[in-house]
N, C-alpha and C positions, 0 to 999 in steps of 0.2 A: 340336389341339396345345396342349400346355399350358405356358403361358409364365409362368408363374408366378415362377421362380426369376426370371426379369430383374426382379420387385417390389425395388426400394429400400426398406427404410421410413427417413422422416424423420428427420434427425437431429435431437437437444435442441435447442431452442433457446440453450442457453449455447454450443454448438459449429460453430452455422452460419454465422456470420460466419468467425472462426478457421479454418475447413473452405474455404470460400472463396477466402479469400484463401493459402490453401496448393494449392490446384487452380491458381490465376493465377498464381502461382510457378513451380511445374512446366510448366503450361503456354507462360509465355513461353519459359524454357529449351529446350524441347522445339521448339514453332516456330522458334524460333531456328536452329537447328539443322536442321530442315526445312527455310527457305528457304535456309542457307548451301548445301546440299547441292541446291535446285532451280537455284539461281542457276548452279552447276556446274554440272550436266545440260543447261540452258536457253542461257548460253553455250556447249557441246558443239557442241547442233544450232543455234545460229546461224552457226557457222563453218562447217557445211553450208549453209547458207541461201545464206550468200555464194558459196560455190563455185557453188552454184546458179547464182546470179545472172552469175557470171564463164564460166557456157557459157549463157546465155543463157536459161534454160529461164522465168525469170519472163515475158519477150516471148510465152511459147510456150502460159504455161498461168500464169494468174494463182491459183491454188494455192498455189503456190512462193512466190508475194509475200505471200498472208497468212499462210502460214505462217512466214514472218521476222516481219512482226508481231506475229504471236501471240505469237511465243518474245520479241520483244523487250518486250509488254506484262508479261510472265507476268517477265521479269527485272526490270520497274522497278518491279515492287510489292510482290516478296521484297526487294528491295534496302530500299524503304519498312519493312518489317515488321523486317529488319535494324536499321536506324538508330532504327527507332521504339522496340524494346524490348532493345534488350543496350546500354544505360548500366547505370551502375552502382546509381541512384535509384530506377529506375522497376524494375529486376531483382527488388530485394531488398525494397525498398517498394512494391510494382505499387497505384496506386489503384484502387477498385472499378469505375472506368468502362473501366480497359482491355479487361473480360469481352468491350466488345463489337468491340475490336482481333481479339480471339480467335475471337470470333463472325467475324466477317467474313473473317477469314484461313479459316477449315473452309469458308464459303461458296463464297468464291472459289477457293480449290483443289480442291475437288469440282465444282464450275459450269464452270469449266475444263478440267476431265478429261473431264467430257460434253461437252462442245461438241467438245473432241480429238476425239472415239471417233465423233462424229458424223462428225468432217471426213474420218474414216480409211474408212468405211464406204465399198465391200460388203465389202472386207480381211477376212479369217477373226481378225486377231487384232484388231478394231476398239476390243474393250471391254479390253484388255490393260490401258492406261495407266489406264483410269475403276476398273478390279479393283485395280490395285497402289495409287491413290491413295484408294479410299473404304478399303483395309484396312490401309496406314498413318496416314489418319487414326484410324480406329477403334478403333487399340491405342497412338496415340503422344500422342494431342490425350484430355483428360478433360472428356468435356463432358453436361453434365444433359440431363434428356431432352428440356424444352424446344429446346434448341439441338441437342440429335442430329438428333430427326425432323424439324424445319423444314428445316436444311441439307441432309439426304440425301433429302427429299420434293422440296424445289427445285429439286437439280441434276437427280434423274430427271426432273420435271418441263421441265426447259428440255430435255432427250434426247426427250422425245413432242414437243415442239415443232418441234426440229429432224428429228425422222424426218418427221415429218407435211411438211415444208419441202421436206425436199428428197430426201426417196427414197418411189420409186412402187411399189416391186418389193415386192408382200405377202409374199414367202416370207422377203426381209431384214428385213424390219420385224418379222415372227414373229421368226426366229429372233433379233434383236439385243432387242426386250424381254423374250424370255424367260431372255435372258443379263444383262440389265441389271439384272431384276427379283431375279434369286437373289443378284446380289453387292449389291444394296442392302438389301435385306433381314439377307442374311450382314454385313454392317458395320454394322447400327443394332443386333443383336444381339450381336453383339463388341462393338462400342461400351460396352454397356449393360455386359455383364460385365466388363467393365475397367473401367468408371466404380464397381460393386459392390463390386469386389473391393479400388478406392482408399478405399471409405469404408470397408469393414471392418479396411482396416490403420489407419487415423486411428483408427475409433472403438476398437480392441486398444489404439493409443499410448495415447490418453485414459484407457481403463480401468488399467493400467499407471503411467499417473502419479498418477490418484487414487490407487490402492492403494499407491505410495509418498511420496504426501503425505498419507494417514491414520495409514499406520505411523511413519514419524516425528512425527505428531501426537500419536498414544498411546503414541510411548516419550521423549517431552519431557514429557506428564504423567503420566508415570509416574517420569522422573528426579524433578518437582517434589516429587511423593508423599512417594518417598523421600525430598528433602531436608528435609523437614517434621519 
């Protein structure tokens, strides 16, 4: 298979900082955004939790209690991600150390969506929640390849740790990595085409503004010419 098109090449060096810090831009907004919307979702099912909890079912099957957990963990660190980056300072100014804010939010929401998909399992729709979250992150979050592969290597990785934990049944285990393997694979490729396709619109702007700070430079000396 030829994978060639997902090749980046390197941007100038007069444009990779500037590049940068226009990625961490979009990026914070966009997480932002993500967590406002998990935070929704995540309080949803903790008002099941509770119901849960009000017939008893946590007494019955301690499932149901770490699943209030989880959902109550999974709220208090979008909420963190909230507060941390929608001032108005840190939006519009982002220092270069938030990358790794950003980094660590694709972490933990991918790592979280496998461990989900683990807890959901032998369920036919196990990997539902790990597919909808590796292919919004893939097209919503811009992230270099560095931080693509590491993130979406790690959460599969912690998915073989947990099948290995705690399910015995070979035919699940077949069929849940060879489901886990295509949508990880299908998001570091997406990933990659959306990160491609955000430097070719940067580097079009850049071409574009040179070509309008040349032509104005050759027709201010060309007014001078003339005034001459």
């Amino acid at each position: 298979m030829n994978l060639s098109f997902l090749i980046i090449k390197p941007l100038p060096d007069e444009y990779a900082s500037e590049f940068r810090i226009e990625l961490l831009k979009d990026n914070i907004s966009r997480i932002s955004v993500f967590s406002f919307l998990s935070i929704f979702w995540n309080v949803f099912f903790l008002v099941f939790d509770i119901v849960n909890y009000s017939k008893g079912l946590w007494a019955l099957d301690l499932g149901y209690l770490f699943q209030f957990y989880f959902h109550l963990f999974f709220v208090l660190i979008m909420v963190f991600f909230v507060l941390l980056l929608l001032t108005r300072h840190r939006k519009h100014n982002p220092p270069p150390k938030y990358v790794w804010y950003e980094y660590f939010f694709i972490v933990f929401t991918l790592t979280s969506s496998a461990i989900w998909s683990i807890l959901q399992l032998p369920t036919s729709t196990s990997t539902v929640v790990y597919m909808i979250t590796c292919f919004l992150v893939a097209v919503g979050v811009y992230a270099n390849i560095s931080i693509c592969l590491s993130a979406y290597i790690f959460s599969f990785i912690v998915m073989l740790f947990g099948l290995n934990l705690f399910v015995a049944d070979i035919t699940i285990i077949k069929d849940f990595l060879s489901e886990s393997t295509i949508i990880t694979l299908t998001a570091i490729i997406i990933s990659r085409l959306v990160y491609k396709k955000r430097t070719e619109v940067f580097l079009n702007y850049k071409k574009i503004e040179r070509e309008i700070i040349d032509k104005d430079q050759a027709e201010q000396s060309f007014q001078i010419l003339n005034s001459d």
